[in-house]
N, C-alpha and C positions, 0 to 999 in steps of 0.2 A: 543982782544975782540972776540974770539971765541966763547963765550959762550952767546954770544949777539946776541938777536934774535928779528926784532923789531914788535912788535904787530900789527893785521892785522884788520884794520876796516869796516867791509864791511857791508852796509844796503842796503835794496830794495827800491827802487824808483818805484812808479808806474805812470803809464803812463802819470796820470792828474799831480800826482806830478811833474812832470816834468814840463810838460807847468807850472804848477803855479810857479814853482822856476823860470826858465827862465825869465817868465811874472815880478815876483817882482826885481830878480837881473835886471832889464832895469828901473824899476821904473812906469810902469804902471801899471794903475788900469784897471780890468777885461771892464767896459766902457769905459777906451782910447785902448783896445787892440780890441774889439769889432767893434769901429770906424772904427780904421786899416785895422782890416780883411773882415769887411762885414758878418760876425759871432754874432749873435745875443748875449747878454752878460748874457743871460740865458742857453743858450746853451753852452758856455764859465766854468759857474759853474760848469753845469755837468759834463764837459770833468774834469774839476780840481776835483771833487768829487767824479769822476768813477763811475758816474751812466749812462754813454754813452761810448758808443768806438767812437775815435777817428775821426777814418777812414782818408783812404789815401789822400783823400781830401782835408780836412778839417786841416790833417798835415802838406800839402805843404804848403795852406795859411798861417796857423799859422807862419809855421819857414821860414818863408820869411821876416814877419811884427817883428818877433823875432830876424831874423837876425843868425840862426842857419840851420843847415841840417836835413831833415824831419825824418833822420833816427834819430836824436838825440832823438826825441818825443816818435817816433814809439818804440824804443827798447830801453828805459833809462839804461837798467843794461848788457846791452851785450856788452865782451868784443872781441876784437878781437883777436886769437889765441896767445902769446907770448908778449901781449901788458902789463897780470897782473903784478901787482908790486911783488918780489919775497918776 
């Protein structure tokens, strides 16, 4: 199978996307994860809609109630040196 080369699929995640994927793969809704964080659930929207940054704050809460590392938020498509898939 030399000549076998497997296809490479790669999309962009943005920021809020992320929190939203997180948010649904756990099974809440933008009002149970609001509860959690002390995060207004309007303010929740935005982050998922990318009409707000983040910010480092508001990451740590999230990925705590998320159950994830803040950098997972902050930087959805960054790989670490040697980690791509070849």
């Amino acid at each position: 199978m030399k000549n076998y080369r497997p296809a490479k699929k790669r999309i962009e995640v943005s920021v809020g996307e992320s929190v939203r994927i997180l948010r649904e793969l756990q099974e809440l809704s933008q009002s149970q994860l609001s509860r959690l964080t002390g995060i207004p659930q309007a303010s929740i929207s935005a982050i998922e809609n990318d009409r707000v940054r983040l910010g480092v704050e508001r990451a740590k809460v999230l990925a705590q109630a998320l159950k994830c590392h803040p950098g997972v938020l902050v930087f959805p498509g960054w790989e670490l040196p040697g980690t791509a898939a070849a």
